[in-house]
Each structure stands twice: as C-alpha cells, then as structure tokens.
N, C-alpha and C positions, 0 to 999 in steps of 0.2 A: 314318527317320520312324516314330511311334510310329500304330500302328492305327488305325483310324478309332473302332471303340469305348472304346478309353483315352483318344482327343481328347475324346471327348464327357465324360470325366471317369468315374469310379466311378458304380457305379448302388449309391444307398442302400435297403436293404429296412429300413424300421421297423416295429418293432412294438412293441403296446403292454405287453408283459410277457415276461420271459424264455420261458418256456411256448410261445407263439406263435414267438417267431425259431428254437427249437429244433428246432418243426415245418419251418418254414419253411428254415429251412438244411438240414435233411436232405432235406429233396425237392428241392432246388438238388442237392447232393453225389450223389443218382439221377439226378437227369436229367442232371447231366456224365456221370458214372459208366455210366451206361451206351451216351453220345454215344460215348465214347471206347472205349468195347468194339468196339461197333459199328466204329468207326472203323478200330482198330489190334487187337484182340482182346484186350486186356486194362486193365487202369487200375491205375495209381501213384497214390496219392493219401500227398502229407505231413500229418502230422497234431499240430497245436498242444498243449500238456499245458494245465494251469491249470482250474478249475473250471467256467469260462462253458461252454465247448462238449460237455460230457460228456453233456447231457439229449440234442442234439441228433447226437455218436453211438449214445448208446442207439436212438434212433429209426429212425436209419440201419442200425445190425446186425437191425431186426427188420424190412430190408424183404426184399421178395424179389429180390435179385440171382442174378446168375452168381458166386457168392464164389470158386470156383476161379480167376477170374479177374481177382480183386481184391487188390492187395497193399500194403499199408499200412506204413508205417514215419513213427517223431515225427523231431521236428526239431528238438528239446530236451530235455534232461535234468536233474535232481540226478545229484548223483553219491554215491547212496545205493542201495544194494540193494532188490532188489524189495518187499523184505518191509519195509520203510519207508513208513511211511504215505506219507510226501512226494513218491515216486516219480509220474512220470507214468505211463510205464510201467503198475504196475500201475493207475493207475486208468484208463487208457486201455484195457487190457485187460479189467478188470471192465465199461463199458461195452459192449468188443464180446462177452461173455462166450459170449454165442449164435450167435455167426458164425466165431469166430476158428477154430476147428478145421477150416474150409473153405476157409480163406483160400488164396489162391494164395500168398502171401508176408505175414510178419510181421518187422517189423524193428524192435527195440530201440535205443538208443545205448549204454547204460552196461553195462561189464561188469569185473565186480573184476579187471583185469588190470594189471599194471605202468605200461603206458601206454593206458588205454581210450580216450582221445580217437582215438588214431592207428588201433584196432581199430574204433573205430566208422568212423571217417574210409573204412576196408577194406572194412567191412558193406556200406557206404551205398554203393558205389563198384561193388560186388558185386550190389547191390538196383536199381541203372541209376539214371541220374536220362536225360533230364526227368521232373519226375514232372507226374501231367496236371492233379492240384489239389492246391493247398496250404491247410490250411485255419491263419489267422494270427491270435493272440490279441492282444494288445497293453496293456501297462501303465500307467497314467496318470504315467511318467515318458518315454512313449515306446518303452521297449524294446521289441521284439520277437523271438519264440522267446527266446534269452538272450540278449539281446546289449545287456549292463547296461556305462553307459557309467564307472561305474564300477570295473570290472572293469579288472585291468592288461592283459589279453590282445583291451580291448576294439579298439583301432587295428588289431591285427593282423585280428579277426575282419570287420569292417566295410570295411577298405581293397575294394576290387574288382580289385586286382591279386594277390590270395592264390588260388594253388590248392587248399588243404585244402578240405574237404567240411564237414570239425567238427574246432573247437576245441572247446581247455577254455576256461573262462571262470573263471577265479580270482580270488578275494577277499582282502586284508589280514582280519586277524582284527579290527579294531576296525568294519567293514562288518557284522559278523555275517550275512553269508551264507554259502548253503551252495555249496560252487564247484559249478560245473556243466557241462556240454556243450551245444552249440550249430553248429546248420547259421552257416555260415559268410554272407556278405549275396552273393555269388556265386554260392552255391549255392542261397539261397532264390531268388535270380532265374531259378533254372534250373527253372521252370516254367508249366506252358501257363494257368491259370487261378489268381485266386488271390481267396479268399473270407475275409473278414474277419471276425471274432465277436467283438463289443463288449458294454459295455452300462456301466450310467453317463453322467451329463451330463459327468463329465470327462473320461472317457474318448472322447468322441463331441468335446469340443470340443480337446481335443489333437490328433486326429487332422483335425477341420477347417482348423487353424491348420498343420497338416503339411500340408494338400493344397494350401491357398492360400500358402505360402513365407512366411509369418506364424512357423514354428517349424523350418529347414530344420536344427538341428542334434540332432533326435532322431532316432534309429536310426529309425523308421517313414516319416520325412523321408526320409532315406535310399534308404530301400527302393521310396518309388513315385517317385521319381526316376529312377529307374533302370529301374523294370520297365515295357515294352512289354504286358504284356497285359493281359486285361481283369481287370478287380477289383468284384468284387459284397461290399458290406458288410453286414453282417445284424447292427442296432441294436435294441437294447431300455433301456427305464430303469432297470431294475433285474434 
C-alpha cells in the first residue's frame, strides 16, 4: 500500500515565473534537508542536470546549512568532459560554486575511463543510496534523468528488474545525440522524497496525462507508478 500522502496524489506548487519556483524549490530542498539531518545526521540529495533547476541550486548553496553534512551527487550525465560546455556536472558545480568545498560528499557520474558507466555504477554504490531527495527534471518527450526511449540501452535501463545503479544510454548516429549516463528507474526509486522541477504548458501537461494513465508509456509514467513516496512538483510557465 502506497502512503497516505502519494494516495492523496502530488502536491503541485505553481508559480508564476521561473524566479519564484527557484525560491520556492530551494526552501523546500532546506527544509527536507535539514528534516533529514535532524533525523539521521546527514542528507543525500540526487540532483537533476538540465537548465530549469540551476537558479534554484544557486539559492540553495547560499543558504546556511551544515554542508559537512550534505552530500550531493547527479543522476545523469553527457558523456563529455567537464570542460564541455554540455556537462551537468560542471554547471551543477558552477551553481554550487560557494558551498561545494564544504560538502560532506560530491559525486560526479562521468569519468574518461574505459567503461565509465560501470565506475560511476561503483561511485554511486560507494556514495549509499537511499538518497533522502531527488530533485527530477523532465523533458516534454517524457524522459527523465536520461532515460531517452530512444536509446538502445533504454529497456534495459527502465526494466525494474536490473541491478545496475547507471547505465549508459547510447545513441545510433542518425539520433544525433550525445550518449549519456543515467540512474537506472530502480535506482531513482531508491529514494525517500522526490521533488519535481518543470516549467512550460507542455511540459506540465505531459506530466498530467502521466499522472492520470492518459500517457502510461513515458518513462515519467514509469516512474510515479512505481514510486511510494511523496512527490512535491514545483511548476512555472516559463
């Protein structure tokens, strides 16, 4: 039986401008963040790449936590070096740029090695999960973190019968993407709260048609299907 507050469905926070959910998701991600300190002495938080959430970690690295007690690691990747614009990585880092040397833990996925999928797989394995928030972007094709259903390695990633942590997420050349890394839909389920960062009319109504079984074969579909806990969404228009 799924919790009493997932029966009740996601709690939507709108707001009227990207600006405001940025606030507003960051003092969400403190006040878990520091429940869970409280709770257990420390906080895991997984942390989405993509453009939409980055106002709204800057915010967050300038509050005043226990950072020693903070350990952050993404949950998707390019698979391009830091020093590539495209990297989440580093733009996730440039956001926490005033916190990060505090941190009780910093966790990358990509690292140029023969098989990085399998090293990050070891990182993240090494970094503990549950983690206590996961903060989840989502694309107005559905996917979330990578988990692009175009991808050959996407069944593997998605099944909920795979033990991996992170796969690769590999492209045909005529996709022109860039292959990637990606928390596995097993592995994003292995956490205690999980906070959504939207913004767009179609991205808000993808994700409706996912909640109401209107769109059950997108990876986001997927994913609150599955997951028992609570889900706070933080929407804006643009």
């Amino acid at each position: 039986m799924k919790p009493s507050n997932q029966q009740q469905g996601p709690r939507w926070h709108v707001h009227a401008n990207a600006a405001a959910m940025a606030i507003a998701l960051s003092q969400h991600l403190q006040q878990l963040s520091h429940a869970a300190i409280a709770n257990h002495g420390s906080v895991r938080i997984g942390l989405a790449g993509g453009s939409t959430p980055m106002a709204a970690y800057a915010d967050f690295a300038a509050a005043m936590l226990p950072w020693p007690k903070v350990r952050l690691a993404l949950i998707d990747e390019r698979c391009v070096p830091l020093t590539n614009a495209q990297s989440n990585e580093r733009a996730i880092a440039s956001a926490f740029a005033g916190a990060r040397a505090q941190l009780g833990a910093w966790q990358g996925l990509y690292t140029e090695t023969a098989d990085s999928a399998a090293a990050a797989d070891a990182a993240i394995r090494d970094f503990g999960l549950p983690f206590d928030i996961t903060v989840i972007g989502m694309g107005a094709d559905g996917h979330i973190a990578s988990l692009f259903v175009e991808s050959a390695d996407y069944d593997a990633a998605i099944g909920t019968t795979t033990d991996r942590v992170v796969l690769p997420m590999r492209f045909s050349a005529d996709e022109r993407k860039t292959d990637r890394l990606s928390f596995t839909l097993p592995a994003l389920l292995q956490t205690r709260h999980v906070l959504f960062c939207i913004s767009g009319t179609d991205k808000r109504d993808v994700l409706e048609r996912s909640l109401d079984g209107r769109a059950p074969h997108y990876a986001v579909a997927r994913f609150l299907a599955e997951y028992d806990g609570p889900v706070d969404i933080f929407w804006s228009p643009a």
